[in-house]
C-alpha positions as CSV (number, residue, x, y, z in Angstrom):
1,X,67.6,-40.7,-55.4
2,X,66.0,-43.7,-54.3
3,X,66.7,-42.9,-50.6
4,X,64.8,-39.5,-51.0
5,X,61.9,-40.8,-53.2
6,X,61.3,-43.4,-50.3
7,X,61.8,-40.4,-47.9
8,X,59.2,-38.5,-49.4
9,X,56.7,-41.7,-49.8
10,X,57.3,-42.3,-45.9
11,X,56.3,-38.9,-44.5
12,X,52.9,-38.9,-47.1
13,X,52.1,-42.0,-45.2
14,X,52.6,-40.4,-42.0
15,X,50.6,-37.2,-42.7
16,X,47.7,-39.1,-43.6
17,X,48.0,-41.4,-41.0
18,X,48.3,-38.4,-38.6
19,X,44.7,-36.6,-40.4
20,X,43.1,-39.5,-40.3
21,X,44.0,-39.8,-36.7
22,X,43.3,-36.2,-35.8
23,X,39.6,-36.7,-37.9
24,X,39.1,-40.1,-35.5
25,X,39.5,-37.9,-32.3
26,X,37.7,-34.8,-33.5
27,X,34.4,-37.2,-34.6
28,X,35.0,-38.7,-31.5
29,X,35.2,-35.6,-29.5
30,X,32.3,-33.8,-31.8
31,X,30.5,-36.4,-33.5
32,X,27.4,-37.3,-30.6
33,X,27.3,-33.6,-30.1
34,X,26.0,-33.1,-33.8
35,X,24.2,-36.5,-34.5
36,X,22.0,-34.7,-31.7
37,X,22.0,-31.2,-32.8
38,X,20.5,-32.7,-35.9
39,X,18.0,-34.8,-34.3
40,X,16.7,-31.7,-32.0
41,X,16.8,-29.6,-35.6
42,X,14.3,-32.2,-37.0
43,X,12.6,-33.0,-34.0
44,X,12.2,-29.0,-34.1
45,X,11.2,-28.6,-37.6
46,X,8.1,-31.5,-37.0
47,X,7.0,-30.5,-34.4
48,X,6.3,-27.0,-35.8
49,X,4.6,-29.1,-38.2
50,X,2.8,-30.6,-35.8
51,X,1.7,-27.2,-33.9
52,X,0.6,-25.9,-37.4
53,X,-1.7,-28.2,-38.3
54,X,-2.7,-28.2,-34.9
55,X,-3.7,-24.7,-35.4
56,X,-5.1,-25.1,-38.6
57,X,-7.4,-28.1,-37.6
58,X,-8.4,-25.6,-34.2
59,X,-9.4,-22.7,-36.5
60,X,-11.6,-24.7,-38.8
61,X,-13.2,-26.4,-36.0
62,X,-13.8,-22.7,-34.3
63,X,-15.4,-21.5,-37.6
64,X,-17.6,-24.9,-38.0
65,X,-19.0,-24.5,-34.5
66,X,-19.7,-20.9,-34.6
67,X,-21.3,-21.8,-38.2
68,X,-23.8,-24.6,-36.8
69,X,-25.0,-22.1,-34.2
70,X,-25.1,-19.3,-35.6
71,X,-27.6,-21.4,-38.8
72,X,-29.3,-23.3,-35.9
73,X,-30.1,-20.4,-34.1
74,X,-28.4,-21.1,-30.8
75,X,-29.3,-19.5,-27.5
76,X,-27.1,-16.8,-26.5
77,X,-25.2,-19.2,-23.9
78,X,-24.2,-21.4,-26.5
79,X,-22.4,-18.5,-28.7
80,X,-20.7,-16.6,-25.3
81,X,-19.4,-20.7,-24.8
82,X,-17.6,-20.6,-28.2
83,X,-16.2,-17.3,-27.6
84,X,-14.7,-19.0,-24.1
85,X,-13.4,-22.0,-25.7
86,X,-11.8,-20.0,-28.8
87,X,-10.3,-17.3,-26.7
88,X,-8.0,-16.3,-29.3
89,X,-8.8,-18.2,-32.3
90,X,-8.8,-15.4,-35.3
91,X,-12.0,-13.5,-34.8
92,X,-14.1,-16.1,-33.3
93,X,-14.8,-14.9,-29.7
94,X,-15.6,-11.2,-31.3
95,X,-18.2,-12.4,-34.2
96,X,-19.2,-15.2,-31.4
97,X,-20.3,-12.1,-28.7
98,X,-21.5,-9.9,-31.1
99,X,-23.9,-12.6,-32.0
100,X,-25.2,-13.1,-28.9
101,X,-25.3,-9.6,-28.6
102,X,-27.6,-9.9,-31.5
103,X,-29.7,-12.6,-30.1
104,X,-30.2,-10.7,-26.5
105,X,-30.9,-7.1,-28.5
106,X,-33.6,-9.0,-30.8
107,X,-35.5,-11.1,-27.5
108,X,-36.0,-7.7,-26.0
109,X,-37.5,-5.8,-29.2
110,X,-39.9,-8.8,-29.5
111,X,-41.1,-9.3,-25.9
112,X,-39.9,-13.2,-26.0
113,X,-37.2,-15.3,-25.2
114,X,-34.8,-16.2,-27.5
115,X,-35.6,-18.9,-29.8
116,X,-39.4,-18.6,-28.8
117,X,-41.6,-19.6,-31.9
118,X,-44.8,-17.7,-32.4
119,X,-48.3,-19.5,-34.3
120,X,-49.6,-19.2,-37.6
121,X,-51.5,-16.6,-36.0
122,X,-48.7,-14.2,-34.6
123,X,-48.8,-15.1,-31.1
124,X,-46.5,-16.8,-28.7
125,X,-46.7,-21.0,-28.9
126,X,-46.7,-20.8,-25.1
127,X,-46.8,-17.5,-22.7
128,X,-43.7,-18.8,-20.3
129,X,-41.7,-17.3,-23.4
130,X,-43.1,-13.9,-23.1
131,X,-40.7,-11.5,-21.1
132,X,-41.6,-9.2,-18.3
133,X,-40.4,-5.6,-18.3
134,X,-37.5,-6.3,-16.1
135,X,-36.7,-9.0,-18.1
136,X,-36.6,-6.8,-20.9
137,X,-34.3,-4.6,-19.7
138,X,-32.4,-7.5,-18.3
139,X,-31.9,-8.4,-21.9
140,X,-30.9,-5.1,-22.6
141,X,-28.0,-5.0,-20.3
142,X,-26.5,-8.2,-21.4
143,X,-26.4,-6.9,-24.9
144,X,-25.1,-3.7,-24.0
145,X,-22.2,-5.6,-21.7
146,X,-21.3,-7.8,-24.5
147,X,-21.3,-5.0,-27.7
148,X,-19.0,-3.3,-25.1
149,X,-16.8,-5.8,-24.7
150,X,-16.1,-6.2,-28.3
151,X,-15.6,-2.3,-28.9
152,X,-12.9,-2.4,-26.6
153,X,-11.5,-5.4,-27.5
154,X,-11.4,-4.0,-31.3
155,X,-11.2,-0.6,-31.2
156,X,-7.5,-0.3,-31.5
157,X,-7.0,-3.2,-34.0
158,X,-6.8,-2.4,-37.5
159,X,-7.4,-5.3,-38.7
160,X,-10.9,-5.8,-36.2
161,X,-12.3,-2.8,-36.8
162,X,-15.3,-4.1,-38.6
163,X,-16.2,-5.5,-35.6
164,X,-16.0,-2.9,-33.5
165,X,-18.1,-0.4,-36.1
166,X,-20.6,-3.4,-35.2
167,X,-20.2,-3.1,-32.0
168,X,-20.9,0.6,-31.9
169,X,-24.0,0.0,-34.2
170,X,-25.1,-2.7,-31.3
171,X,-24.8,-0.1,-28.5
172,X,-26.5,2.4,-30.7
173,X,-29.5,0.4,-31.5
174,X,-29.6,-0.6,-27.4
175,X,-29.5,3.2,-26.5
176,X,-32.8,4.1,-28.9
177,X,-34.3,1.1,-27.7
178,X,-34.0,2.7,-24.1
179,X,-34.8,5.7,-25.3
180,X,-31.3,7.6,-24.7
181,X,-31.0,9.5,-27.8
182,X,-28.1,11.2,-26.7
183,X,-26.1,8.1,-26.1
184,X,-27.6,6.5,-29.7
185,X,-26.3,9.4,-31.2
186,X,-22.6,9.4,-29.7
187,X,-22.3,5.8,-30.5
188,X,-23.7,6.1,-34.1
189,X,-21.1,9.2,-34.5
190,X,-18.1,6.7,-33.2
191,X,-19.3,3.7,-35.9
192,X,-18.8,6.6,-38.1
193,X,-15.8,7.5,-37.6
194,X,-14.3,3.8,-37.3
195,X,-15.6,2.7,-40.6
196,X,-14.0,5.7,-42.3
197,X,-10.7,4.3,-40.8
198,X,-11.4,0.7,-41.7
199,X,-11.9,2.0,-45.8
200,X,-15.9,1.1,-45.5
201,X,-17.7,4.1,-46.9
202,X,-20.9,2.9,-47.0
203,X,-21.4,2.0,-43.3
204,X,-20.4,5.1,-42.5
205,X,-22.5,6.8,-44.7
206,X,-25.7,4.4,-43.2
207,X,-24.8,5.3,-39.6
208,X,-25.2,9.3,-40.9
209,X,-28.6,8.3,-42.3
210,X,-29.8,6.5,-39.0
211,X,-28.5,9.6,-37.0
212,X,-30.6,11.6,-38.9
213,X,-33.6,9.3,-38.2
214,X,-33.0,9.5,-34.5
215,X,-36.2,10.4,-32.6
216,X,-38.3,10.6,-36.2
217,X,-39.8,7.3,-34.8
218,X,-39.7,4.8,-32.2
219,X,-37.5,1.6,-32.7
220,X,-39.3,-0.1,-30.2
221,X,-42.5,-2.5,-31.2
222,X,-44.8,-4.1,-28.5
223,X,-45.4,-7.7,-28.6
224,X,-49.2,-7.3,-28.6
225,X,-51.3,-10.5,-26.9
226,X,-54.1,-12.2,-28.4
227,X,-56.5,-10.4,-25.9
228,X,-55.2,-6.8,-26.6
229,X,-56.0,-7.2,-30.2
230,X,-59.6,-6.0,-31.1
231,X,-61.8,-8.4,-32.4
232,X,-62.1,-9.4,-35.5
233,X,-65.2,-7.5,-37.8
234,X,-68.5,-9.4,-38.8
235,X,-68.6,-10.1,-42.1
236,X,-71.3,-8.4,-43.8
237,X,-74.5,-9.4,-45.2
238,X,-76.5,-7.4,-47.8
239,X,-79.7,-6.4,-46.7
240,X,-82.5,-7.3,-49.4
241,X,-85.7,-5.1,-50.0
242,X,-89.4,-6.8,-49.8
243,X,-89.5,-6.3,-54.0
244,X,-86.0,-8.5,-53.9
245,X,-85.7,-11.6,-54.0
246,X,-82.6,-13.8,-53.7
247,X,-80.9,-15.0,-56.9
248,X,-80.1,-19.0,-56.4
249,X,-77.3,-19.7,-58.4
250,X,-78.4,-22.6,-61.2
251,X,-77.6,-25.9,-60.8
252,X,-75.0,-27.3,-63.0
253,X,-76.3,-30.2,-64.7
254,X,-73.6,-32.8,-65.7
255,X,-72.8,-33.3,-69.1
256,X,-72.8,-36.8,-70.2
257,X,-70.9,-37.8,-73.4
258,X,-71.4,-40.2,-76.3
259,X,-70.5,-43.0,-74.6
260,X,-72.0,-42.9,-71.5
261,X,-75.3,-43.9,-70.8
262,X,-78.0,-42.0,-68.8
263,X,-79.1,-43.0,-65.0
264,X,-82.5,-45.7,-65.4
265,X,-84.3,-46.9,-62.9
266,X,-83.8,-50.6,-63.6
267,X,-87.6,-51.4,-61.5
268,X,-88.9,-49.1,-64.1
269,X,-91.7,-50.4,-66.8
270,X,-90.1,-49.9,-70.1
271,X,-93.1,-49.0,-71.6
272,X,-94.2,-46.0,-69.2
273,X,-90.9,-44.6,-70.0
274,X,-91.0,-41.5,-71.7
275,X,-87.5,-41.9,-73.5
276,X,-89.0,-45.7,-75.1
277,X,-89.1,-44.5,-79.0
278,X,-91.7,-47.6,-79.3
279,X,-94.3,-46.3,-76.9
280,X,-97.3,-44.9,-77.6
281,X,-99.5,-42.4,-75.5
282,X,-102.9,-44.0,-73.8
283,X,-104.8,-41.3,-75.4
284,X,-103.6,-41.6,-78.8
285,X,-106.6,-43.9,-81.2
286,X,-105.2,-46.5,-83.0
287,X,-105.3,-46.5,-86.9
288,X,-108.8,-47.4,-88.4
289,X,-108.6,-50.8,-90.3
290,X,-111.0,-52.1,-93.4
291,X,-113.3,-54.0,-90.7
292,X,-114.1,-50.8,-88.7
293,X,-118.0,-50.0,-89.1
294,X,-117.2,-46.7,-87.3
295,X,-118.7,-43.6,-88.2
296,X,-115.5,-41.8,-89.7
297,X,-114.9,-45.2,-91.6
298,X,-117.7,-46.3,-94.0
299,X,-117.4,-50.1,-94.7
300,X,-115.5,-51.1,-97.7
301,X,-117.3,-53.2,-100.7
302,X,-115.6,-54.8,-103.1
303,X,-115.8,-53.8,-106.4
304,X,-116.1,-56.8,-107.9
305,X,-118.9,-59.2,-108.8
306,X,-119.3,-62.5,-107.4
307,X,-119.3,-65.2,-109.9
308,X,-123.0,-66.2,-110.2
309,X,-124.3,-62.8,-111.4
């Protein structure tokens, strides 16, 4: 019994011995393999952190620099730059475009360049920012290239087809400034029908209402100069009669209160002063005395007896 119970002990020492032997060479054989699989797995897993906030920390910047030009009212330049830069980046190169788009469409409705400021007075600060016909149209072409450019970059994306109804409202609004109502009219139609597939009813219903203005008036607005104006009218001035006279308006005489004291000539005499209460006029007699053997005063006796009589 003893012989088997030792037996028994024996071979349990030898089958561990033999799995912890067989675990040695596996870890061995296996062991670098996974310690790296596991570093590449979190090497992975940080740097897609890494490439996250890295996208994250891109897109705001994107947005921040379109929002600074778009409030500081950049040249046209500047916004196509951004839309370059961010080639990619969410929406940024369409809104970026279809801002410049803006700025060129807006420079050739006003006749000046864009950013040009005008004085108090409506006319240009300086007359190198007025444009020339061709540069007008010049204007007109890079708008029309860059509304275009959006609509086909958006047309097909559902989720960028506010945009391209924009677009088509920008290519609308560069055919009526030409004068191509046709063309206006197709593009105005085609914003239509994209806002009713991007769910926005009520740019779809504006682009029927500006359809149906077409050709009721011009969009177009010369710049005038300062010398085309007329001049300004005369004022007018009433013609009097010989019987009329002019009215003078009456002098306001300040009102002085309690405790201020009139103006007085301090080299005046006091007693030629009309406001002294204890002057007396030259011409004014004095009062007769007892003494005064004046006709209008009969002299005075006394009553009285001297002592002798």
């Amino acid at each position: 019994m003893d012989d088997r119970q030792r037996g028994i002990v024996e071979g349990a020492g030898l089958d561990e011995s033999r799995l912890n032997r067989e675990f040695l060479d596996w870890l061995n054989r296996w062991g670098g393999r996974i310690l790296t699989l596991c570093l590449v797995v979190l090497a992975l897993y940080a740097g897609w952190n890494w490439w996250g906030k890295l996208k994250v920390n891109k897109v705001n910047k994107a947005f921040r620099e379109f929002q600074q030009a778009s409030d500081s009212g950049a040249s046209p330049e500047s916004l196509k730059a951004i839309a370059d830069t961010y080639s990619g980046v969410r929406a940024i190169p369409e809104m970026a475009r279809l801002a410049a788009a803006d700025s060129y469409l807006e420079a050739a409705l006003r006749g000046l360049l864009p950013g040009a400021q005008l004085s108090p007075e409506g006319v240009p600060v300086s007359d190198a920012d007025e444009l020339t016909p061709d540069e007008r149209q010049w204007h007109l072409d890079q708008a029309e290239a860059l509304y275009r450019q959006v609509l086909t970059a958006t047309e097909s994306n559902p989720d960028r087809l506010i945009h391209a109804v924009g677009a088509a409202f920008g290519l609308a609004a560069v055919a009526d400034t030409r004068g191509d109502a046709d063309t206006a009219r197709s593009m105005l139609e085609q914003a239509a029908a994209l806002a009713e597939r991007a769910g926005l009813p009520p740019l779809a219903e504006q682009a029927r209402k500006r359809i149906d203005l077409l050709g009721s008036a011009s969009s177009v607005s010369a710049l005038l100069h300062e010398s085309d104006l007329p001049p300004p009218p005369e004022p007018e001035i009433p013609e009097l009669s010989p019987d009329e006279t002019p009215v003078e308006s009456p002098v306001e005489q300040p009102v002085l209160g309690p405790d201020v004291a009139p103006n007085v000539d301090p080299t005046a005499n006091p007693d030629e002063s009309a406001g002294d209460p204890g002057a007396q006029p030259e011409d004014t007699p004095a009062p007769p005395t007892g003494d005064d053997p004046s006709p209008g005063n009969p002299p005075q006796t006394d009553p009285t007896p001297p002592p002798g009589d």
